[in-house]
KEVOZA-277114 format. One record per residue (C-alpha): x, y, z negated. Coordinates in steps of 0.05 Angstrom, whole numbers, padded with zeros to 5 digits, always signed. Layout:
BEGIN
XYZ;...
end
This chain:
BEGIN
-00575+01168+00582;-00637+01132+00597;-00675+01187+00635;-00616+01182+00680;-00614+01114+00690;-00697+01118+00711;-00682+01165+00759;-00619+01120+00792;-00660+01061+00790;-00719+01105+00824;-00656+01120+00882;-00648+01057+00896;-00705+01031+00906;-00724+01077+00945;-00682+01037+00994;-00748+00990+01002;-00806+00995+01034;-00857+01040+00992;-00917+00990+01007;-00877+00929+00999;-00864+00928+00926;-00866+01006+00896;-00919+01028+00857;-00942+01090+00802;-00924+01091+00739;-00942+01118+00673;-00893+01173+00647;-00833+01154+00603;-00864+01156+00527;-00806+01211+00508;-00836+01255+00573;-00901+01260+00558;-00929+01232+00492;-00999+01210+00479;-01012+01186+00536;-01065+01169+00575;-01106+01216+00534;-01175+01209+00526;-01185+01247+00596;-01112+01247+00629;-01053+01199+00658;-00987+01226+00672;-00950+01191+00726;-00882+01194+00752;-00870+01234+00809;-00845+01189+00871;-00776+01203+00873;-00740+01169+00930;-00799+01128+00940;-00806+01151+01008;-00733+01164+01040;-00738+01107+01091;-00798+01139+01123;-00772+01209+01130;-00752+01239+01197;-00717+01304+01221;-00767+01363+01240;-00820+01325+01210;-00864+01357+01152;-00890+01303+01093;-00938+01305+01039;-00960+01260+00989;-01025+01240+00970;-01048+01214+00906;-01113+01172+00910;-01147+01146+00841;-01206+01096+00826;-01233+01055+00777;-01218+00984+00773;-01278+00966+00776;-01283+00986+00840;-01288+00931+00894;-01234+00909+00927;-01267+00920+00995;-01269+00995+00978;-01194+01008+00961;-01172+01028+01034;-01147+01098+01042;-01140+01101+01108;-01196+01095+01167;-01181+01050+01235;-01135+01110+01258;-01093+01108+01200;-01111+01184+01171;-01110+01185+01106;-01184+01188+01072;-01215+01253+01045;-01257+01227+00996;-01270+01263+00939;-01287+01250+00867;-01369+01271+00880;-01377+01223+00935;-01338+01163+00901;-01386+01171+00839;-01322+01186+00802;-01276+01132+00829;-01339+01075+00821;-01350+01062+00894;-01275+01078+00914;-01217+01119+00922;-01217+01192+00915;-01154+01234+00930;-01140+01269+00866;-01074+01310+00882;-01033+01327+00949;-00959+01353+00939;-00898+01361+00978;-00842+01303+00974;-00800+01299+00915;-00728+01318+00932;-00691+01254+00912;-00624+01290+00935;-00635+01337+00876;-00684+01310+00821;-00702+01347+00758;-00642+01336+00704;-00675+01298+00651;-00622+01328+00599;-00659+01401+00603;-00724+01374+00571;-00693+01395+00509;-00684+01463+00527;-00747+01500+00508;-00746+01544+00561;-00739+01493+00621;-00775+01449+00594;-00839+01462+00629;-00812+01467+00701;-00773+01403+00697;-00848+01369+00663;-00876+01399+00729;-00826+01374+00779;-00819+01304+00748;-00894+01287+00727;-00960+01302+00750;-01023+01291+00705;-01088+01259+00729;-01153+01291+00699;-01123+01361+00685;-01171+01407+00722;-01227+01409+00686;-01252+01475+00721;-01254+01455+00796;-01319+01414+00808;-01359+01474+00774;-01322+01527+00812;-01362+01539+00881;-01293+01582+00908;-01244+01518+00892;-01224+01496+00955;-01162+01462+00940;-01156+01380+00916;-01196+01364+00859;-01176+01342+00799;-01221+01330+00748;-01215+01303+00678;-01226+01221+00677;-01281+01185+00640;-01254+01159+00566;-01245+01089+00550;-01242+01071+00637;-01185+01027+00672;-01157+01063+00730;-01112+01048+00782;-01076+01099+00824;-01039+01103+00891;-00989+01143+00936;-00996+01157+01009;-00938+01188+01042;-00963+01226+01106;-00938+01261+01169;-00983+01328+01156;-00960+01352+01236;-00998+01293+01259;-01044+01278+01199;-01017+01208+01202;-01000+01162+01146;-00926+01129+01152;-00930+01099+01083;-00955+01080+01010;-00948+01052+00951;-00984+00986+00923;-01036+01005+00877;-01013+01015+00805;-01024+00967+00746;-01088+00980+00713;-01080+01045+00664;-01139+01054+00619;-01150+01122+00586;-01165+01131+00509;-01234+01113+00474;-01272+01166+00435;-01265+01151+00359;-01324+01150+00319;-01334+01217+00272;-01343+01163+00210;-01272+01124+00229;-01232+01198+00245;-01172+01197+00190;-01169+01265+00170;-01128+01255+00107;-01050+01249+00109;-01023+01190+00100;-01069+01155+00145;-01121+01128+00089;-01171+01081+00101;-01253+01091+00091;-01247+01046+00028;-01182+01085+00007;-01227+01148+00014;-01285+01122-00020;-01235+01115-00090;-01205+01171-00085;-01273+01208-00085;-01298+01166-00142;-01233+01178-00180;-01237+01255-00162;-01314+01258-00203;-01284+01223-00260;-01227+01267-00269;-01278+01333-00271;-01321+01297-00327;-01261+01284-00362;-01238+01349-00354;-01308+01374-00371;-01309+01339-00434;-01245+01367-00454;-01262+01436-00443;-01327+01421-00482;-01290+01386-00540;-01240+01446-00547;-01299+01500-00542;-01335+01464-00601;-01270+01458-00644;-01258+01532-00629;-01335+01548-00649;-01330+01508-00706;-01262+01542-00734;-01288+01613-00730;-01360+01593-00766;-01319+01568-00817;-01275+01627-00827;-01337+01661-00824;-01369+01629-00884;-01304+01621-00923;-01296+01700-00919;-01381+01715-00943;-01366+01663-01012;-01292+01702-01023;-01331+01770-01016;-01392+01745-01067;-01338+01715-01116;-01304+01781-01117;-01373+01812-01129;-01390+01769-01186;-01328+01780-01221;-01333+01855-01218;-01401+01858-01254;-01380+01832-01323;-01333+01887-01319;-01375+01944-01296;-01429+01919-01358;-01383+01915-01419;-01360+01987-01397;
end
């Protein structure tokens, strides 16, 4: 029921001006979990975002620039004095550090017909509607080593980095951008976790939890090494003393049958 009130309340704003009060936004938790990832963001799609600025026998696309926040202000244009829409990619920004980069380019979400929310539990639809409703930042991880990629690329963010993202809604006949989005709220990606502070046991134990258990794990094989030892000796020790009570029953039995053997 909520997925289809999102995608309502995305209709009707769309009603607005993109670049008056719209902006991206991190994917609903139950869409894509764990996220940002160490390298990756998912956003939502703009849905009805842009439905004021569409015209008949026009062709759209949307752009999707990212940088770093602490990028300057000054830099954060995406458009030059013509109002074309920037091609700066992720090399010449030093990753997003000296500006905007455009990280995607995809055609206008169809906010007639969006993705129905309710097949995300059907395994085998699962992935289109994913496609059609989200798009991940940082999930190319391929393109800036691939000297044939010609496409938009992508590339996998830097860990533990605020980022703030934008769309740019543009008239690809003329190569002319009608519209955009403000930039988003900061989104900061994951930090790497120290091998030492990795929880690899269930139950999510702490170091010091750890550090017992081991401890209690030693003592437990010495005490079970001592037991093993204590039964081997008592074992040892029962059949050395069957052993000598069987040689003093044989030389009784010897002694008894001399007397007899002499007075014959």
């Amino acid at each position: 029921m909520c997925s289809h009130w999102v995608v309502l309340a995305f209709c009707c704003l769309g009603q607005l001006r993109a670049d008056q009060s719209l902006k991206p936004q991190t994917a609903a938790p139950h869409l894509a979990t764990n996220n940002p990832t160490l390298t990756t963001v998912a956003l939502e799609k703009p849905f009805c975002m842009f439905d004021s600025s569409l015209r008949p026998n026009k062709s759209y696309i949307i752009y999707l620039y990212a940088m770093k926040e602490s990028a300057s202000a000054i830099s954060s244009l995406v458009t030059d004095n013509n109002s074309k829409p920037l091609n700066s990619t992720f090399q010449q920004t030093s990753e997003g550090q000296l500006g905007p980069y455009k990280a995607a380019s995809f055609h206008v979400p169809n906010c007639a017909s969006p993705p129905k929310l309710a097949d995300v539990g059907d395994v085998n639809k699962v992935s289109d509607v994913l496609q059609q409703y989200l798009f991940r930042v940082g999930n190319d991880a391929t393109c800036l080593y691939d000297p044939n990629f010609l496409g938009v690329c992508n590339p996998p963010l830097a860990p533990d980095t605020t980022y703030r993202f934008k769309y740019v809604f543009v008239d690809s006949t003329e190569g002319i951008t009608k519209d955009q989005t403000l930039w988003s709220d900061p989104i900061k990606t994951r930090r790497v976790k120290l091998p030492l502070k990795i929880d690899t046991w269930p139950g999510r134990r702490s170091g010091g939890m750890i550090v017992i258990a081991s401890i209690l794990s030693v003592l437990l094989f010495l005490l079970l090494a001592g037991l093993l030892a204590s039964v081997s000796s008592v074992v040892m020790g029962s059949e050395d003393s069957s052993a000598e009570t069987r040689h003093v029953s044989q030389t009784i039995q010897q002694s008894e049958l001399r007397p007899q053997l002499s007075s014959e």
